[in-house]
C-alpha positions in Angstrom: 24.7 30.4 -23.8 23.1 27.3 -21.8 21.5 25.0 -23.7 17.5 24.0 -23.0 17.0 20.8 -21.2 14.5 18.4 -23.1 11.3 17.7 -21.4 11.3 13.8 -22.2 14.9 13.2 -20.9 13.2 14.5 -17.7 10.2 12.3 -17.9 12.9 9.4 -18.8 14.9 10.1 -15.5 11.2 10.0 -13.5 10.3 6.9 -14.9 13.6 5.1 -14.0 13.1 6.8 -10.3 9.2 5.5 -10.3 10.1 1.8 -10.7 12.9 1.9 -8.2 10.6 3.6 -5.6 7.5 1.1 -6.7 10.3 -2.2 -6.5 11.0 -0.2 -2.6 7.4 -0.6 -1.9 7.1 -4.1 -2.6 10.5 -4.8 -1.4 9.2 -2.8 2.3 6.4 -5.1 2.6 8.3 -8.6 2.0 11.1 -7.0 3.9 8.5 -6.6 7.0 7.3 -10.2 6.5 10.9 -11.7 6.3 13.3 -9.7 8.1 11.0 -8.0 10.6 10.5 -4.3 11.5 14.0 -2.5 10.6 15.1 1.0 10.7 14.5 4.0 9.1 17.2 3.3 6.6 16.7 -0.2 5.6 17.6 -1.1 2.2 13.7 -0.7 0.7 13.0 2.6 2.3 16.4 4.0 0.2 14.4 2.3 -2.5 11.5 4.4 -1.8 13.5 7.4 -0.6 15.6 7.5 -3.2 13.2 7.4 -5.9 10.9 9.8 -4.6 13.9 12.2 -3.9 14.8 11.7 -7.6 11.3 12.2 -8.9 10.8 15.3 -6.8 14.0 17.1 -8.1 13.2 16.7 -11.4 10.1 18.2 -11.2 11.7 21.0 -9.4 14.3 21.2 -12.0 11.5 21.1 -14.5 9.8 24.5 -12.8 13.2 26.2 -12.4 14.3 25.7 -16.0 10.7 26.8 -17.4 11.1 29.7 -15.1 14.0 30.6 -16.9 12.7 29.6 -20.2 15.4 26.9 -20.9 13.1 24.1 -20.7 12.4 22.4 -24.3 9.5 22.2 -26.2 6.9 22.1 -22.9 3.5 21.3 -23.9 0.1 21.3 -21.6 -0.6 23.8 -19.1 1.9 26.0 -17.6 0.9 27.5 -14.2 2.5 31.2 -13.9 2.9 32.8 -10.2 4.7 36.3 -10.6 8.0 35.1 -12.4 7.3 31.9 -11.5 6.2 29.0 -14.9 5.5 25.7 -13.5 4.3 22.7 -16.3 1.1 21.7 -14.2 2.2 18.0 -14.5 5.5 18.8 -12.9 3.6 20.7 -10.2 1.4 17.9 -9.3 4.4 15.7 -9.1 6.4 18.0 -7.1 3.8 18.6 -4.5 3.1 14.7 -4.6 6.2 13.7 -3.6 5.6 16.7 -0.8 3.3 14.7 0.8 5.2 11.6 0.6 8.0 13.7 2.5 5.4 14.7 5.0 4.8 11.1 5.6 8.1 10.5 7.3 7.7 12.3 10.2 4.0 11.8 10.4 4.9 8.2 10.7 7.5 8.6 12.7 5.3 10.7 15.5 2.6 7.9 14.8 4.8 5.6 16.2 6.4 7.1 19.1 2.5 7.9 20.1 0.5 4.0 19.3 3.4 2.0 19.3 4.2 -0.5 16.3 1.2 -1.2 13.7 0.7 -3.9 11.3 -1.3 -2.3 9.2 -0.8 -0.9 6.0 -4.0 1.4 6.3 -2.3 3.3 9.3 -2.9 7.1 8.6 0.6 7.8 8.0 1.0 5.1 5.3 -2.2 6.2 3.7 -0.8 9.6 3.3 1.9 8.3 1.4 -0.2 6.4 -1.1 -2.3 9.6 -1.5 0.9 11.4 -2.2 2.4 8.8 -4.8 -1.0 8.9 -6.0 -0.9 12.7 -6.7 3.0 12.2 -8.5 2.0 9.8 -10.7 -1.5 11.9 -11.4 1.1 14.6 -12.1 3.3 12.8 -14.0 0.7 11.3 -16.4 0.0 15.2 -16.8 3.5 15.6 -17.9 3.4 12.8 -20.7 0.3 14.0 -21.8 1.2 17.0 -22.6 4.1 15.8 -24.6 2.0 14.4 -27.5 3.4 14.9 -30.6 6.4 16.4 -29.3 10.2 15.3 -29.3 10.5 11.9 -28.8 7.0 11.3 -28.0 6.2 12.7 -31.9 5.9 9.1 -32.4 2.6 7.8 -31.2 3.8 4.1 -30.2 6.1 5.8 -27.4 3.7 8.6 -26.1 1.1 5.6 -25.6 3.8 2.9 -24.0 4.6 6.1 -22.0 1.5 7.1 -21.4 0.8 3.4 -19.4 3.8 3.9 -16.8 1.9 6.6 -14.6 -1.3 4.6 -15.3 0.8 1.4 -13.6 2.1 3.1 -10.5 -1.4 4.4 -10.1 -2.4 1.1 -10.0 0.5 0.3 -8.0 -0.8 2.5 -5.4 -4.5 1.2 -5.3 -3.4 -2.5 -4.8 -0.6 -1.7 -2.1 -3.5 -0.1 -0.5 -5.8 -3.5 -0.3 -3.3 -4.7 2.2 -3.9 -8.1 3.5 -6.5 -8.5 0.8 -3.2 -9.0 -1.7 -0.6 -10.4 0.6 -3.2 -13.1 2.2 -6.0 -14.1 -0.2 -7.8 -16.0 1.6 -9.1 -12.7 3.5 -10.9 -11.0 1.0 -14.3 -10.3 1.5 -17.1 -10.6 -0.7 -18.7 -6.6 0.4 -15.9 -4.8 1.8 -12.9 -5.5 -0.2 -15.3 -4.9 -4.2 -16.1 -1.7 -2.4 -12.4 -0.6 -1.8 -11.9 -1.3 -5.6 -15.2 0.9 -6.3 -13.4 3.7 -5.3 -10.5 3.3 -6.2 -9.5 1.4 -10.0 -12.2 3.0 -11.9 -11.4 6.4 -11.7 -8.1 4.5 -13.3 -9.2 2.6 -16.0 -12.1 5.3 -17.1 -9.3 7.9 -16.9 -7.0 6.2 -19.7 -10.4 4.8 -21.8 -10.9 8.3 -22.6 -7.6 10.0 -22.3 -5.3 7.8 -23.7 -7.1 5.2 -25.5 -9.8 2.1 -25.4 -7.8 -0.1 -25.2 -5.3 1.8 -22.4 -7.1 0.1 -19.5 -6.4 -3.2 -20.3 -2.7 -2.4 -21.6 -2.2 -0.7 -18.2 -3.7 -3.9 -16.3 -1.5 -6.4 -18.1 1.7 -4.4 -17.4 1.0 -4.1 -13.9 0.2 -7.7 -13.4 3.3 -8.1 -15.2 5.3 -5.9 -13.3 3.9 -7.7 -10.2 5.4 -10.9 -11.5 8.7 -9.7 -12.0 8.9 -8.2 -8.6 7.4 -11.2 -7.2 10.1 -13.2 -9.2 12.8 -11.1 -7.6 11.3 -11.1 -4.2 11.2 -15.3 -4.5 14.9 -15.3 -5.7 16.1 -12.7 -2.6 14.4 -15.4 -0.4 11.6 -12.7 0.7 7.9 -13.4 1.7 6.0 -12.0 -1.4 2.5 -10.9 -2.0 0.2 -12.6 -4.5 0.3 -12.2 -8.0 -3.2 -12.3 -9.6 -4.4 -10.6 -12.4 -6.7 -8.5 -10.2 -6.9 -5.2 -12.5 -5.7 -6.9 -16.2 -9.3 -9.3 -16.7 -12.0 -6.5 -15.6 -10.5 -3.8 -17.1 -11.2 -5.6 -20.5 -14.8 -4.8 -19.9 -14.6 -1.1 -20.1 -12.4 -1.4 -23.0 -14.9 -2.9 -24.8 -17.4 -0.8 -23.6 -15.8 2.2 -25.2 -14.3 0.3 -28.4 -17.9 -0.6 -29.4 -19.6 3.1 -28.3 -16.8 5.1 -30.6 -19.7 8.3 -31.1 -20.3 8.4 -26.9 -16.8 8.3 -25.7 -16.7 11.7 -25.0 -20.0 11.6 -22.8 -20.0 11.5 -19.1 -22.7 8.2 -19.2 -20.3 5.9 -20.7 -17.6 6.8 -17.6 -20.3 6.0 -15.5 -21.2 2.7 -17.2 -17.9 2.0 -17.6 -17.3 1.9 -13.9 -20.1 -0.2 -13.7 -19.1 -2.7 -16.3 -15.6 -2.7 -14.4 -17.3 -3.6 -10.8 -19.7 -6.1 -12.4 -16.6 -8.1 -14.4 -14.3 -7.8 -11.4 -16.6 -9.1 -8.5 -17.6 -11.9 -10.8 -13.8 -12.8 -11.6 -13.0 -13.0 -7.8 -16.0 -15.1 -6.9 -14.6 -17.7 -9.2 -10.9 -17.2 -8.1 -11.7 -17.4 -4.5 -14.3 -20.5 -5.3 -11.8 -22.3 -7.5 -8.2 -21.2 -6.6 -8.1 -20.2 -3.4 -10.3 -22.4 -1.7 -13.1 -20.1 0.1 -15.8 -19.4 -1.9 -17.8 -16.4 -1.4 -21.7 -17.1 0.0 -23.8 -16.0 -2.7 -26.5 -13.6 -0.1 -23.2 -11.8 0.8 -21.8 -11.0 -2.7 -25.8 -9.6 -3.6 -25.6 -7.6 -0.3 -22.4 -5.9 -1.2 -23.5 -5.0 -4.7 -25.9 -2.2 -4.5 -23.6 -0.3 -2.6 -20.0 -1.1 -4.7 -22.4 -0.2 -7.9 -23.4 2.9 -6.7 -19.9 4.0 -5.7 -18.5 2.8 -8.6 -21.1 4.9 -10.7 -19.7 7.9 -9.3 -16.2 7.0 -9.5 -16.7 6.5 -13.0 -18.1 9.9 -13.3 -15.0 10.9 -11.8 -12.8 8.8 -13.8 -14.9 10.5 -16.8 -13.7 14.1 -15.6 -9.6 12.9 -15.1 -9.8 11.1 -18.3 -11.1 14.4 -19.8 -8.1 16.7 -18.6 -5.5 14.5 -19.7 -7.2 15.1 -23.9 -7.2 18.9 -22.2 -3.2 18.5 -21.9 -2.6 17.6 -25.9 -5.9 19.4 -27.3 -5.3 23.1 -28.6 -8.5 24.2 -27.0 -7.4 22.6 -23.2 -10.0 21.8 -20.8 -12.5 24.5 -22.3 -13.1 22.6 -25.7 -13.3 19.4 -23.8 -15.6 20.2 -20.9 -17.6 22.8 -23.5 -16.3 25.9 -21.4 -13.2 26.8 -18.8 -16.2 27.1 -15.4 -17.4 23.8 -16.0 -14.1 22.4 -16.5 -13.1 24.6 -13.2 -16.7 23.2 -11.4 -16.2 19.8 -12.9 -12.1 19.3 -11.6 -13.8 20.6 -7.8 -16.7 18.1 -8.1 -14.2 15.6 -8.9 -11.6 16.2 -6.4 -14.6 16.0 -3.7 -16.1 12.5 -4.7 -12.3 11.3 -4.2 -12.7 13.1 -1.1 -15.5 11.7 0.4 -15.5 7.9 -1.4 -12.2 7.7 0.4 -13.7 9.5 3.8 -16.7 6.2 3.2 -14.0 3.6 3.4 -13.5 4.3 7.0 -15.4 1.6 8.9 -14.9 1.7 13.1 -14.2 -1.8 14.1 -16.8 -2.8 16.3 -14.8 -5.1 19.1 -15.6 -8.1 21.3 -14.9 -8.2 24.7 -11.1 -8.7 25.8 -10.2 -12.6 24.8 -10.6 -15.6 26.8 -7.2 -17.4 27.0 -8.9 -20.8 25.6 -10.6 -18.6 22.8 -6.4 -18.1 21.2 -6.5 -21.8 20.5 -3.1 -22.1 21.9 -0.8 -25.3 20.5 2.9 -26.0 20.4 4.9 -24.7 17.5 8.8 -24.8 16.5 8.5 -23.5 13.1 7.3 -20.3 13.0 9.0 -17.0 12.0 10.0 -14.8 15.1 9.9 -11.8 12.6 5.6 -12.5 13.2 5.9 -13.2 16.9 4.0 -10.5 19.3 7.3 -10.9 21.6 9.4 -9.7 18.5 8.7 -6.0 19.6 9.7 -6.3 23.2 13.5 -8.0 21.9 14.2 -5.3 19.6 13.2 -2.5 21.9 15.5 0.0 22.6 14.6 -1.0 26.6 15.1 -4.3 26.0 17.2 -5.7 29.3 17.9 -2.1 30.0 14.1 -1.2 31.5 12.5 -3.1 34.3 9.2 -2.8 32.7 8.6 -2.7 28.6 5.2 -1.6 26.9 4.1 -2.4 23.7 1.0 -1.9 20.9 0.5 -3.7 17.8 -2.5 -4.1 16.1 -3.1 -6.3 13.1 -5.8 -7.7 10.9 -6.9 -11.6 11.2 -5.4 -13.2 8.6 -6.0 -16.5 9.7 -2.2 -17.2 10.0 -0.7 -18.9 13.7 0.3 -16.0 15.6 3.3 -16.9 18.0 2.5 -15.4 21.2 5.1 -16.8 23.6 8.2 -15.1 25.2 11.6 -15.3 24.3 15.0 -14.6 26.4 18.1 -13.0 24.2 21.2 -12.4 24.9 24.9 -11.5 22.6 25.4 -14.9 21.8 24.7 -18.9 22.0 27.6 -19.5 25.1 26.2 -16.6 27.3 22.2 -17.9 26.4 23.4 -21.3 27.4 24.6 -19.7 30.7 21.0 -17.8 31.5 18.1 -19.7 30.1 18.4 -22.4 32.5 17.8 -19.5 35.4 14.7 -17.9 33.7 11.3 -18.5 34.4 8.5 -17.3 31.8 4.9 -15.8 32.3 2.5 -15.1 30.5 -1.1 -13.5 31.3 -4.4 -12.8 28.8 -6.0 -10.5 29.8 -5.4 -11.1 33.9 -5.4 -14.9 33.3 -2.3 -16.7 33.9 -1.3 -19.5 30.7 0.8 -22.2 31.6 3.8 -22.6 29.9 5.5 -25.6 30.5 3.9 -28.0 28.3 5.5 -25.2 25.4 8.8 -26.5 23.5 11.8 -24.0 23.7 13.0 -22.9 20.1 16.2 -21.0 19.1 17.0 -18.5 16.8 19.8 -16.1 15.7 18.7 -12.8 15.4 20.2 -10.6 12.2 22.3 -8.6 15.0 23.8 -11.9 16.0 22.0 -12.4 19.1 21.0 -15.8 20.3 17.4 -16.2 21.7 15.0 -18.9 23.2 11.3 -18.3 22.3 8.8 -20.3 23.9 7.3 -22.1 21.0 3.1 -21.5 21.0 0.7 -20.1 18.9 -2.6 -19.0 18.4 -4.9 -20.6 16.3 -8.0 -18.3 16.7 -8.8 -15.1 17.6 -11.3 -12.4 17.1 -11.7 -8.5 17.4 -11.3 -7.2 20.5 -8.8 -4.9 22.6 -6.5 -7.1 24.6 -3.8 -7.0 27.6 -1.2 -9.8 27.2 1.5 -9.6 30.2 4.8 -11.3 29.6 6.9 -11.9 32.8 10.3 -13.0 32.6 11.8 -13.5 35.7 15.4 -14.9 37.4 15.2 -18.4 39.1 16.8 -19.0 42.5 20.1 -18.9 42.2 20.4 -16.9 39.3 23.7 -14.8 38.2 23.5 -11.6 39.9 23.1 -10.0 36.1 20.1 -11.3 35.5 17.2 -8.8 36.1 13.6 -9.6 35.8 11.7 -8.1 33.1 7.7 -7.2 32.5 6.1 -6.8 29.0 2.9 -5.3 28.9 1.5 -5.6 25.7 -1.7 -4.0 24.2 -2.9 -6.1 21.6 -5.7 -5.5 18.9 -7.1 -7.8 16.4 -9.3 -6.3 13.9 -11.6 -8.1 11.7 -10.1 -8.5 7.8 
């Protein structure tokens, strides 16, 4: 006879899997920063890979041994199919990690078509976030439905449990703010409270009323400290790291008290709502005086009113939506499920479709067409000599590890990136397999470089060199840009063979498409 698997030694195995693929996440984007663009199997994509895979087959293993009734004391919903019995928080996670999957190639296609992006809100990225954000949906599900069963009998350990999905929810929301996290300084006092609108409330409204009121802030304080302890391993690898403030953690006290003092209304839609709104108000008021007092730029007052009305009324609905998540994870431990809670199984059926479609469209709403500036003057980059900047960040950093590089005549490029108000390294660089042989050419190469059909002289530029990770040796031409703004550019990059030159030596064109986008 074969013995029945325990549900929470499955949940145990996805937890460890989570944190290794939300370390992989963190670790992807310091990795970028510090190393440069790698390949597809670089040590934080196994990271990610790895954990997802993990996650994903034992979900699967989850539906095959309810299937064939060996799987443990299963509580919550069970979808049935035919033969088929699938726990619904299993079944979220596995279709999740699905879309994660489906990421790969989407991003890999994305690339081959546009080239190399620097942003994190590329469609193929996003996809993943929205697929992580379905597995740990799923996976909060799971736990849920565990109450008072095995291991999770004891209260203490359903509700530390119930937090993990909570914090790679989380997770996923502040990955998503992109340069807002990893630069500071670029957060904007309408745009970036209105990414937050739509996206941490649902969160914190969610575990107010389905795990507890106190559960938001428990979840922010975790996270944060999570954060830390990646950031103290990123600092300790030697890796760029994002910044650590307590973004989610302070706010989220707000709707904790909200519901801690309203005990009798905590089942009603109108305190979801105002607790969105409590969030929004407490979290725009705690960045105003981070960005006026830590960071250094303070937000203009006329701006942070003009931004308001429209994160309040987004955040209103999110919390109505926040109301109706938090409300299916009491379905998953309550006898009745979501009929007792919603007060019959069509509006629980009409309230999860209402739901899923104000996710739909707030998300649609943070799409925002850049509106660019004409193409760049070559004295509007603010060009000045530099011999300390990473190459990893240099435009040129693309053209040396292309596949074409000294192999192609002529190499094209993309790369688009948001202003973060960091020097950009713009110049050219000459590589070759190592420091004797680089000796031998560089004194036989002439650079050029063109914005936008303008010729930029060079020669006042210092020459800096750098081994590359593949052991290459290479010369860049040491300027950067000080300014820029958005607009759609054509930088050309000419790197052509003196007289004289070794017959090896082959000239080389870059033409580079470059966009800067406003933060």
């Amino acid at each position: 006879m074969v013995k029945a698997v325990r549900v929470d030694a499955l949940i145990a195995v996805m937890m460890v899997a989570g944190a290794a693929g939300m370390w992989g996440v963190y670790f992807d984007t310091a990795w970028h920063r510090t190393v440069g663009r790698d390949s597809f199997l670089s040590l934080p994509h196994l990271f990610i890979y790895g954990g997802g895979f993990l996650v994903w087959a034992m979900c699967m293993l989850a539906i095959g041994l309810a299937t064939t009734g060996r799987l443990a004391d299963a509580g919550g919903v069970i979808l049935r199919r035919g033969p088929v019995r699938a726990p619904l928080g299993f079944a979220l996670c596995a279709f999740g990690t699905l879309v994660i999957v489906l990421a790969v190639p989407t991003d890999l296609t994305w690339h081959a078509a546009f080239g190399k992006d620097l942003l994190i809100w590329s469609p193929p990225h996003l996809q993943g976030v929205v697929g992580g954000a379905i597995g740990a949906l799923g996976m909060l599900f799971a736990i849920a439905g565990q109450k008072g069963r095995g291991v999770f009998a004891r209260p203490g350990l359903w509700y530390v449990a119930m937090l993990l999905p909570l914090v790679d929810l989380l997770h996923y929301v502040h990955w998503s703010l992109a340069h807002y996290t990893i630069f500071p300084w670029t957060r904007t006092p309408d745009f970036y409270p209105f990414l937050v609108a739509v996206t941490v409330p649902i969160v914190m409204v969610a575990a107010a009323r389905g795990v507890g009121p106190w559960a938001p802030t428990w979840a922010g304080v975790v996270f944060f400290a999570a954060v830390a302890a990646i950031d103290a391993g990123l600092a300790a690898a030697g890796f760029a790291r994002p910044a650590v403030t307590p973004v989610f953690a302070v706010p989220a006290v707000a709707v904790s008290l909200l519901y801690t003092l309203a005990p009798a209304h905590r089942a009603r839609l109108a305190l979801g709502v105002a607790g969105g709104v409590a969030f929004i108000i407490a979290f725009v008021a705690m960045e105003r005086a981070w960005m006026t007092w830590v960071i250094g730029t303070p937000w203009p007052a006329g701006r942070v009113v003009a931004g308001l009305p429209v994160a309040l009324v987004s955040v209103a609905v999110m919390g109505a939506v926040g109301w109706v998540a938090g409300g299916f994870v009491r379905a998953a431990f309550t006898p009745g499920g979501a009929a007792e809670i919603f007060g019959g199984a069509g509006r629980a059926r009409w309230a999860a479709r209402a739901a899923v479609m104000l996710v739909a469209l707030g998300l649609a709403s943070t799409y925002q067409p850049q509106d660019y500036g004409p193409p760049l003057r070559a004295e509007e980059l603010a060009l000045r000599p530099d011999t300390t900047f990473p190459v990893q960040e240099a435009l040129f950093w693309d053209a040396v590890i292309h596949d074409d590089w000294r192999k192609a005549p002529t190499v094209e490029l993309y790369t688009e990136g948001a202003i973060d108000g960091i020097p950009l390294p713009v110049g050219p660089a000459w590589c070759a397999d190592d420091a004797s042989r680089l000796a031998a050419e560089l004194p036989h190469v002439q650079f050029g470089f063109a914005v936008n059909g303008v010729a930029v002289d060079l020669g006042g530029f210092p020459t800096v060199r750098r081994r590359l990770r593949d052991g290459r040796e290479c010369a860049w031409v040491g300027v950067v840009s000080g300014g820029q703004r958005a607009s759609r550019n054509t930088f050309i990059y000419t790197i052509a063979p003196r007289m004289g030159a070794p017959a090896g030596l082959r000239p080389i064109r870059v033409d580079a498409t470059v966009v800067f986008k406003d933060p």
